[in-house]
C-alpha positions as CSV (number, residue, x, y, z in Angstrom):
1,X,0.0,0.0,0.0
2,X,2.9,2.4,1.0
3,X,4.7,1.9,-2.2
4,X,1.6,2.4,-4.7
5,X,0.2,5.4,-2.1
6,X,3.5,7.4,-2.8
7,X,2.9,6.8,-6.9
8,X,0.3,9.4,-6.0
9,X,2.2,12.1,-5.1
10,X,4.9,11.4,-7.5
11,X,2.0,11.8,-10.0
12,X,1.2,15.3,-8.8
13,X,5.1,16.3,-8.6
14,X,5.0,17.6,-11.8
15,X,2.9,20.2,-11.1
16,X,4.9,21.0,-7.7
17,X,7.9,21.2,-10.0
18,X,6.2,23.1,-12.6
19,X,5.1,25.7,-10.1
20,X,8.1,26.0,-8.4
21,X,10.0,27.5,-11.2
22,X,10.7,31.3,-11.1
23,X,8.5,31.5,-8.3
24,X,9.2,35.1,-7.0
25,X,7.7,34.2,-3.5
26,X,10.2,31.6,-2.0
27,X,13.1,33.0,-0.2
28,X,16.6,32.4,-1.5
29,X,17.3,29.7,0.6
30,X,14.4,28.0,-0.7
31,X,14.8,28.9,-4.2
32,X,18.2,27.9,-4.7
33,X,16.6,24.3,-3.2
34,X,13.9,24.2,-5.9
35,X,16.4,24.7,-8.5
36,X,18.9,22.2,-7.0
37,X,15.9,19.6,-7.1
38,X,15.3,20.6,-10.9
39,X,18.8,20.0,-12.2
40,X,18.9,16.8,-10.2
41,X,15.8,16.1,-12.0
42,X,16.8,16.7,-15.2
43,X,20.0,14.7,-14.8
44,X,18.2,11.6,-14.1
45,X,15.9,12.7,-16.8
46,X,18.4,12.9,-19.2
47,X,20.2,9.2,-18.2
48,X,18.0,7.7,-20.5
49,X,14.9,8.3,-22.7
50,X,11.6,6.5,-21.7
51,X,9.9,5.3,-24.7
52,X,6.6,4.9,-24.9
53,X,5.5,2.4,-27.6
54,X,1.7,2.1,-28.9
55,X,1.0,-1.2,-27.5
56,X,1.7,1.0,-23.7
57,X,-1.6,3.3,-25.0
58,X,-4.9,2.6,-24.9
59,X,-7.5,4.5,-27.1
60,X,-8.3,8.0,-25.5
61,X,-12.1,7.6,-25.3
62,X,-11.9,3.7,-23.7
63,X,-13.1,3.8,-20.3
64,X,-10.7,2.4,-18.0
65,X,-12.5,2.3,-15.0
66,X,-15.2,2.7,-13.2
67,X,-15.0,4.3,-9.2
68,X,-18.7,4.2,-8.0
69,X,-20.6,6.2,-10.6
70,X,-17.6,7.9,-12.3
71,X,-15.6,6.8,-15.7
72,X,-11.9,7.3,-16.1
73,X,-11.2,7.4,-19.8
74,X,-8.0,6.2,-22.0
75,X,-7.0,9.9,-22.6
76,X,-6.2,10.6,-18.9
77,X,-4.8,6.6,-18.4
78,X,-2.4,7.6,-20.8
79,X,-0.9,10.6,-19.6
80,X,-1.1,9.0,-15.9
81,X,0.9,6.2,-17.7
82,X,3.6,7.7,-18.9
83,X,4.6,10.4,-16.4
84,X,4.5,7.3,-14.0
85,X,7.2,5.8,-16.2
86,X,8.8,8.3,-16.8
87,X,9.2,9.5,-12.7
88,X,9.3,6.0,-11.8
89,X,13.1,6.2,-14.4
90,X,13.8,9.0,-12.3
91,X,14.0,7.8,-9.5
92,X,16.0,4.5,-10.5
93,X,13.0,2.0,-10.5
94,X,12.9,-0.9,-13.0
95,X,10.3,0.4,-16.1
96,X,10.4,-2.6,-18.1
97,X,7.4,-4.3,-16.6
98,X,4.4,-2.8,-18.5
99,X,2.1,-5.0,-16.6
100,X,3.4,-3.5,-12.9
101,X,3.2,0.0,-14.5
102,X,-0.4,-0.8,-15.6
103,X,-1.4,-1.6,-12.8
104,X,0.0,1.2,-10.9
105,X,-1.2,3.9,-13.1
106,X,-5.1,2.5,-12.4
107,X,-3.7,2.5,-8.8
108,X,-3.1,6.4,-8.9
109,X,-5.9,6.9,-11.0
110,X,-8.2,5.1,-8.4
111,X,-6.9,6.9,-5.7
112,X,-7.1,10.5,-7.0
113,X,-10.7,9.6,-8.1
114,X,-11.6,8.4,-4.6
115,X,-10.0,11.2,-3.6
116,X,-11.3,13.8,-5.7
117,X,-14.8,12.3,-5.2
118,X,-14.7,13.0,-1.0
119,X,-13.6,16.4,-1.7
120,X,-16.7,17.0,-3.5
121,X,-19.2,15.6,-1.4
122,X,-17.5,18.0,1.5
123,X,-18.2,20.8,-0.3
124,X,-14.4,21.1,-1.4
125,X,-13.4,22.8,-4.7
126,X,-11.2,25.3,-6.9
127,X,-12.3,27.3,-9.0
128,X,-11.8,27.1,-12.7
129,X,-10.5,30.6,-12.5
130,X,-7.7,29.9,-9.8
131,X,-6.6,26.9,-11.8
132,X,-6.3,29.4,-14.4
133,X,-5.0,32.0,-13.0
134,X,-1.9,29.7,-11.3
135,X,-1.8,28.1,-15.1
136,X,-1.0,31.2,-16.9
137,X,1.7,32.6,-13.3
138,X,3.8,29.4,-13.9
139,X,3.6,29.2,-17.6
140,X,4.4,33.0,-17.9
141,X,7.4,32.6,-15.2
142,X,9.5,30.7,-17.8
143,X,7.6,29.2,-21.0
144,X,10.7,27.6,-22.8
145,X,10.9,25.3,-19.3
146,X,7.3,24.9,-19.2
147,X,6.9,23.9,-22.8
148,X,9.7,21.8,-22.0
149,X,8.4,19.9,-18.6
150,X,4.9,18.9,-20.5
151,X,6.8,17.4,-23.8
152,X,9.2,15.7,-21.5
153,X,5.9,14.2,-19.5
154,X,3.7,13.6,-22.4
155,X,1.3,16.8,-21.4
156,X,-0.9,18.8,-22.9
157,X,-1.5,21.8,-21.3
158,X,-5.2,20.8,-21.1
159,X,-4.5,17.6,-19.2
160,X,-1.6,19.6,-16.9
161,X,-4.3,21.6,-15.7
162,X,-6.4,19.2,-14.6
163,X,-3.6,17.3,-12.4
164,X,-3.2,21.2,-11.5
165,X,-6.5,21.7,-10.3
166,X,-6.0,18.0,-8.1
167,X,-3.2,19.4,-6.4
168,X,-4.9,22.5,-5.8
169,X,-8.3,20.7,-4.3
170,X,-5.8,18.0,-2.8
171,X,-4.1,20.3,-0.4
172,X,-7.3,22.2,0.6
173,X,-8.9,18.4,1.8
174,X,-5.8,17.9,3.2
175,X,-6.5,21.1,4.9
176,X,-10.0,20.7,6.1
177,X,-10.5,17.3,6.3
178,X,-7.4,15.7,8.0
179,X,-6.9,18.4,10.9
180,X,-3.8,18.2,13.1
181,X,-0.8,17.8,10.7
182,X,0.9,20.8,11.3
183,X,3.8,20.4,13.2
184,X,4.8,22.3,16.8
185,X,8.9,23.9,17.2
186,X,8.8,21.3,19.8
187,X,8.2,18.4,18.0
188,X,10.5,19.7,15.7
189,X,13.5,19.8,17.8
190,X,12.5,16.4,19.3
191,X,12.9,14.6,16.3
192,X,16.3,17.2,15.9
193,X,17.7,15.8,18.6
194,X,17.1,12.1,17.3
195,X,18.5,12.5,14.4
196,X,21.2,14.1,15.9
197,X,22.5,10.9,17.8
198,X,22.5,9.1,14.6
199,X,24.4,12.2,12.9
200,X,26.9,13.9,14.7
201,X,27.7,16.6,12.1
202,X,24.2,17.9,11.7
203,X,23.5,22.4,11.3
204,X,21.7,24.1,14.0
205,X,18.3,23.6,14.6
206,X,17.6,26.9,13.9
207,X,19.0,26.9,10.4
208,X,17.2,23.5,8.9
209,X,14.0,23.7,11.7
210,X,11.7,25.1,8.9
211,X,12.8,22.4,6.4
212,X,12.2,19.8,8.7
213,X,9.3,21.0,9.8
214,X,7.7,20.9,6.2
215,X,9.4,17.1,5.9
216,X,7.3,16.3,9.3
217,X,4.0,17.7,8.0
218,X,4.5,16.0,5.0
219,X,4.8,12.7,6.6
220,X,1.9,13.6,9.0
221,X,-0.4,14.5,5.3
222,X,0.8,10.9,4.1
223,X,0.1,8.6,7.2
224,X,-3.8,10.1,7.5
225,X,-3.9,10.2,3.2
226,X,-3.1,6.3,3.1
227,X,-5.4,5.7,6.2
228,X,-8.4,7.7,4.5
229,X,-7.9,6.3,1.1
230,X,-8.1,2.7,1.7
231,X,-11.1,3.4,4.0
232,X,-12.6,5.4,0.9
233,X,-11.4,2.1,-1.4
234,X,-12.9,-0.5,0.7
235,X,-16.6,1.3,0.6
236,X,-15.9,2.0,-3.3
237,X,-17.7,0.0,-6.2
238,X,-13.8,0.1,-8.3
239,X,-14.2,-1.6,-12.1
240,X,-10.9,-1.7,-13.8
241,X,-11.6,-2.1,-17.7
242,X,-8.5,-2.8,-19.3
């Protein structure tokens, strides 16, 4: 479950990466981290290229599955499909099984329909105009990189914003439906001082508390995400059509 749960957010990465380029509001601390994380990422990127062959597609009006009463069609399969390949490369896992990397592209699908199915039914959206509007801020901040990302993903713009608009509504559920994962100075520097006896060359607290802080939050967001999907998944009428 841990495994194919993380697929999910590796899946919304691109837009995280996407966003994070030229954005004028992180500090320079933070920026130069974003831009350390893009180079790494296109390194690994560039180690080698990930085909995708036509037997890999599906046609892009085939329904793929069925999650209670909605339809996933080929169209967004395919685009899930090959960015998890692709990422998957990245980060040094084995891409040749197109079997396993079926079946964990329904996985992601499933659980970002479960997902974005909750949201609705607790009055949880965004706005077609904020999707927009954050659209237009990240492709105006650098379009050469943009246009870039989505060819390197196999993305159209049209199908970007939609995963956009999922990580948009994803971190306002996140928000207002799985309460308590923000993380206290004190449970900060508790873990600090743990990884500190494992590490004995480690910066001040002060210097890497924020950063560890977000890393803590983020593994807080995951724990109640995996718990809250599988309990959505067991109640859920799933049909996988391919």
């Amino acid at each position: 479950m841990m495994k194919k749960f993380i697929m999910l957010f590796l899946a919304v990465s691109i837009a995280v990466v996407l966003g994070a380029c030229g954005d004028d509001s992180a500090s320079g601390d933070k920026q130069a981290d974003k831009q350390s994380e893009q180079s790494e990422q296109s390194k690994q990127s560039n180690k080698q290229n990930v085909e995708i062959t036509d037997k890999e597609k599906v046609k892009n009006d085939k329904v793929v599955l069925k999650v209670n009463d909605n339809k996933v069609n080929g169209k967004e399969y395919n685009a899930m499909y090959a960015q998890t390949k692709i990422l998957m490369n990245q980060y040094g896992k084995d891409v040749s099984n197109t079997k396993k990397l079926k079946q964990q592209t329904l996985d992601i699908l499933i659980q970002q329909e479960l997902l974005k199915q909750d949201a609705k039914k607790n009055g949880i959206n965004v706005s077609d105009e904020k999707v927009q509007k954050k659209f237009d801020k990240t492709k105006a901040q650098n379009k050469k990189q943009f246009a870039k990302i989505l060819d390197r993903y196999h993305l159209t713009e049209d199908v970007y914003k939609q995963q956009l608009a999922f990580e948009l509504t994803l971190q306002k559920y996140i928000d207002q439906e799985l309460p308590d994962t923000k993380v206290t100075d004190k449970e900060a520097k508790e873990q600090y001082k743990k990884i500190k006896k494992q590490q004995k060359k480690m910066p001040k607290f002060d210097k890497i508390k924020d950063r560890l802080k977000q890393q803590m939050q983020s593994q807080k967001e995951n724990q109640k995400l995996q718990a809250k999907v599988k309990s959505l998944k067991d109640k859920a009428d799933i049909k996988e059509m391919i």
